[in-house]
N, C-alpha and C positions, 0 to 999 in steps of 0.2 A: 586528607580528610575523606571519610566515607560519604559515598554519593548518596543524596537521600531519593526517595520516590516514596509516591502513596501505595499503599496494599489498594490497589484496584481489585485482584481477584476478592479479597474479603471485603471489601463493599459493593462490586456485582452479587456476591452470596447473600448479604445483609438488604442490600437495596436495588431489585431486580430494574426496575424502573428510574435509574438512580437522576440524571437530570434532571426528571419530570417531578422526582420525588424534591429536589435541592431549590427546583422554582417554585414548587408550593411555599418552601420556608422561607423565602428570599433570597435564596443563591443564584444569578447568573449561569444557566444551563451551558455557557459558553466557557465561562470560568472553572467550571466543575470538569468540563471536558480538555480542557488545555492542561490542568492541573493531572489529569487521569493520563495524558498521550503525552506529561512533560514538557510540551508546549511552554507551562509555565514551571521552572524551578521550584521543586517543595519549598524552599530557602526563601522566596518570594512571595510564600502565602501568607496573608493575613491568618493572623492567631484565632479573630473567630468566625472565620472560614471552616480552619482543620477545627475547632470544637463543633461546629454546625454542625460536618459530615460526621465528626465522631459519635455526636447526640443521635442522629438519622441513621447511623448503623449500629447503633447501641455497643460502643464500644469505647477504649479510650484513646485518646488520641495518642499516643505510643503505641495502640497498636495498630491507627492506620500508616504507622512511618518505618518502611522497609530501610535499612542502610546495608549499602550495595546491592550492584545488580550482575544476572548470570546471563543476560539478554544474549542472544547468539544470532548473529546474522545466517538467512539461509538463501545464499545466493541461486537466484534463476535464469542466471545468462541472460538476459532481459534488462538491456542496459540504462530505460530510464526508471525501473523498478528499482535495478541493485543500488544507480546511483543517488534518486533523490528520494524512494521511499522503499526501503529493504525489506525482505518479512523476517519475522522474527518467530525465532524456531520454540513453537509452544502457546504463539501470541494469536489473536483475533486481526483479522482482518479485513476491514471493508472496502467492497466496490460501490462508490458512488456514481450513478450513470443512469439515464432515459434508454430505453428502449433502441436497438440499434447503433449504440455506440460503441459497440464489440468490446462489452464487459466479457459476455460468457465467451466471444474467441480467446480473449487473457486468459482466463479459467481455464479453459478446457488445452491451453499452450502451458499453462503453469503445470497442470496436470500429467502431459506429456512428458513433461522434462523431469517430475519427479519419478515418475514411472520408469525412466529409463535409468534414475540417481538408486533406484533398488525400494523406495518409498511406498508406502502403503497409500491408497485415493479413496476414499472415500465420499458417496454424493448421496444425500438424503432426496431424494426426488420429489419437486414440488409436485402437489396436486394436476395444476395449471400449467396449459404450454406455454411455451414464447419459442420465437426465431434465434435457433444455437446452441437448445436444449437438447441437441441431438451432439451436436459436437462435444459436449462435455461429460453426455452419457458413453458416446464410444472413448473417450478418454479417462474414465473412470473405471478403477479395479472393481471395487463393490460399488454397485449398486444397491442401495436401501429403499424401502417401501414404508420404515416406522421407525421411529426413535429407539425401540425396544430391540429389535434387526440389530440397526446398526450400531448397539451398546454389545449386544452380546457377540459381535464378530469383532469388535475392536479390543476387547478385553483378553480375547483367545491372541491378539497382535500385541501386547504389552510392551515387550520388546522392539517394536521396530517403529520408525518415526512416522505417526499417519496423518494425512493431510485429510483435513474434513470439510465439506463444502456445502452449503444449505441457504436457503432461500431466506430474506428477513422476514417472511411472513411466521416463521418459526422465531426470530425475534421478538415477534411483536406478542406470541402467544408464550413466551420464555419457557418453553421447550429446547430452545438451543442452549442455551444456558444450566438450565437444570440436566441438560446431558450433558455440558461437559462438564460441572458440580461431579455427578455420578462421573464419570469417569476417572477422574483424576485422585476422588474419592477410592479409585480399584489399582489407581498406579499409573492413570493413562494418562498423557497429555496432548492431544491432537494441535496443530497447529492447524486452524478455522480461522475458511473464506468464505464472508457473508457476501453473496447480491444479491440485486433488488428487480426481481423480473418487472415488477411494474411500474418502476421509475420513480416512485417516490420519492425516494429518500433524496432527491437533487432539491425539494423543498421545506426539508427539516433542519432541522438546526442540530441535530445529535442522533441520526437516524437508527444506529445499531448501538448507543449507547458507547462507555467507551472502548476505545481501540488500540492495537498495537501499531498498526500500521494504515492508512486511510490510503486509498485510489481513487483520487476524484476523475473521471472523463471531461474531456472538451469536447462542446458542440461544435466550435470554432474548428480545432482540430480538426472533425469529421467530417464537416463542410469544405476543407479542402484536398480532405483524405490523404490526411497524413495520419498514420499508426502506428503502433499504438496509439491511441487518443488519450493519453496518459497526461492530464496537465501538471507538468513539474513542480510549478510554482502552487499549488491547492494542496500536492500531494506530500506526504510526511509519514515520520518512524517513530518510533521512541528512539532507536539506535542512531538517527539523527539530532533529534531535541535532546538526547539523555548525552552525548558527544562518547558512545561505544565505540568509534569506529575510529579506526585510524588518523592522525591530522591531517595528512595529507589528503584523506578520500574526502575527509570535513569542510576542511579549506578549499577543494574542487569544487564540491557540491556546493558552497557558499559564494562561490564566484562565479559560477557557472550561474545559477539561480538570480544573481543581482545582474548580469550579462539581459538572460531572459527575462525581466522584468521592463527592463527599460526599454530592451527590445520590441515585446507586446506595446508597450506606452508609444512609441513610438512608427508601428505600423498603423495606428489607428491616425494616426497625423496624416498620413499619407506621405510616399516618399518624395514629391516633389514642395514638401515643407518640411524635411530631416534636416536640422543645423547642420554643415560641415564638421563640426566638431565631434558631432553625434557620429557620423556614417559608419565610424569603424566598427560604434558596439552595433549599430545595426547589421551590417553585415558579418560579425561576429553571431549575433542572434540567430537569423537567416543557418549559418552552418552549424550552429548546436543542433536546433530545432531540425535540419534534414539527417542530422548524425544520430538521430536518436528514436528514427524512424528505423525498423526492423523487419526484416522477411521469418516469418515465424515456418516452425518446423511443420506443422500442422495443414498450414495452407499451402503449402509445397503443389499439390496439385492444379490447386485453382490459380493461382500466379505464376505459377513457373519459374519462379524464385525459390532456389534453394535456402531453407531454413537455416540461419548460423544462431550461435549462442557466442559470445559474447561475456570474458570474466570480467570480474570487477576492476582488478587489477587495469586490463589492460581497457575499460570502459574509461576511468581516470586518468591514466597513459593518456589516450586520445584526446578527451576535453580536453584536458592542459594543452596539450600541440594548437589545439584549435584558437583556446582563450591567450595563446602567446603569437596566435598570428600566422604559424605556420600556414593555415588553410587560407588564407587571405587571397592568392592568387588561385587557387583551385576551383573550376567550374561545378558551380551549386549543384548541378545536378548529378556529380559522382557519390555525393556525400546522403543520397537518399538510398533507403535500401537496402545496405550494405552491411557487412558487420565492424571489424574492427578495421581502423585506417590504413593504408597502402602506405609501408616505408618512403621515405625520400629517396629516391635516386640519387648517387652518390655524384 
């Protein structure tokens, strides 16, 4: 059976404000968005739900319902990105994060890598500074100054895959949106990463509208400086929720994730109230949680840690060894750092 999904692009075109617009009528801003990132199975929607949205985009409800999808993963060597929220080549994606939680060093490390993958970068330059908006300018090919810029130099790149990056405040004035309408309109499809210089969006409920791929940051994380600050368990795909991706990387991510839940649950106990029965996922936790920590290419100078990348393939390779216990007697603190795991000694 063909996989269903909603035409999210044609109801961002129809309904630029679409949440905001779905809570005026009675729709659950949460539901709309679950429904849009797949979260929730077309298959599970209420009937007058899809006619709600179909009335709100003035359309019918056959034509919000795409069957099959061409979703393409675009891996970044960035191991808890590729494994628990991948981007998606053509898709929108958000960084959810406060101020200092090295959203734009991800950015400005995403950028590098596509840079060196042959990829076009594109960054619409906020008005306003922030701390790391220097990192992602020297990590960007074009720099843009106007929406108008940076249409007319992406349309002359047709052919080559461009990553485009812009601040939500261009969401909020749906400029980002209406250029990529225009663009795609010309043949173009950028794959866009929204963050949020001023923190906002860590207290909205639907901050860039919807998404292909969400990155939420941990303060938690940052406070004990571990990095990326990528919370695994907040963060998601469509090529996750939509099941694109191989069983085996699915079923990782799924055990790996129910691993790190209990985990979190269970350091907030403190470890001298951990049942015995408990200890193994928690020290199972413990070694996800430092394997998924990375030395990025970018900060190579300031660390002194050589930058690795890290494939999919062998990012899932690893978990598995880890979630079967291999790392069980290995000292925590090899496994921070580091890229892929060190073979067993024969």
């Amino acid at each position: 059976m063909d996989q269903l999904r909603l035409n999210v692009e044609l109801l961002r075109k129809r309904v630029p404000n679409l949440t905001v617009a779905a809570a005026a009528i009675g729709l659950r801003p949460a539901t709309v968005s679950n429904l849009c990132t797949g979260k929730i199975p077309l298959a599970r929607a209420e009937v007058k739900t899809l006619v709600t949205l179909a009335d709100l985009a003035e359309c019918t409800v056959d034509d919000l319902i795409i069957r099959g999808s061409d979703a393409e993963m675009l891996e970044t060597g960035i191991k808890v990105i590729d494994l628990f929220a991948p981007l998606t080549r053509g898709g929108t994606i958000g960084f959810v994060a406060r101020p200092g939680m090295g959203q734009l060093v991800v950015l400005a490390e995403i950028f590098h890598r596509m840079n060196l993958n042959g990829f076009e970068t594109f960054f619409l330059k906020p008005k306003e500074d922030a701390l790391g908006l220097s990192d992602v300018i020297n990590e960007t090919k074009h720099v843009c100054y106007s929406v108008q810029e940076a249409f007319e130099k992406m349309v002359n790149m047709s052919k080559q895959t461009i990553f485009l990056a812009a601040d939500r405040q261009m969401v909020l004035t749906g400029e980002i949106y209406d250029l990529i309408e225009k663009l795609k309109d010309a043949g173009v499809t950028p794959t866009t990463l929204l963050v949020d210089l001023r923190g906002e969006a860590v207290d909205e409920q639907d901050p860039f509208g919807p998404l292909d791929t969400l990155l939420q940051f941990d303060a938690e994380l940052v406070s004990r400086k571990i990095y990326p600050a990528i919370n695994p368990l907040h963060s998601t795909s469509v090529l996750i929720e939509g099941a694109k991706l191989s069983k085996v990387q699915l079923h990782t991510q799924q055990q790996a994730k129910k691993i790190l839940r209990r985990y979190r649950e269970l350091r907030f106990l403190g470890t001298e109230l951990i049942p015995a029965s408990e200890r193994e996922t928690y020290h199972k936790g413990l070694r996800l949680e430092a394997y998924f920590t990375q030395p990025f290419l970018i900060t190579e100078p300031f660390t002194k840690k050589k930058g690795v990348s890290v494939s999919t393939q062998m990012t899932v390779a690893d978990v598995q060894r880890i979630l079967k216990g291999e790392m069980d007697d290995v000292d925590l603190e090899t496994l921070f750092y580091v890229g892929e795991l060190k073979k067993k000694e024969e």
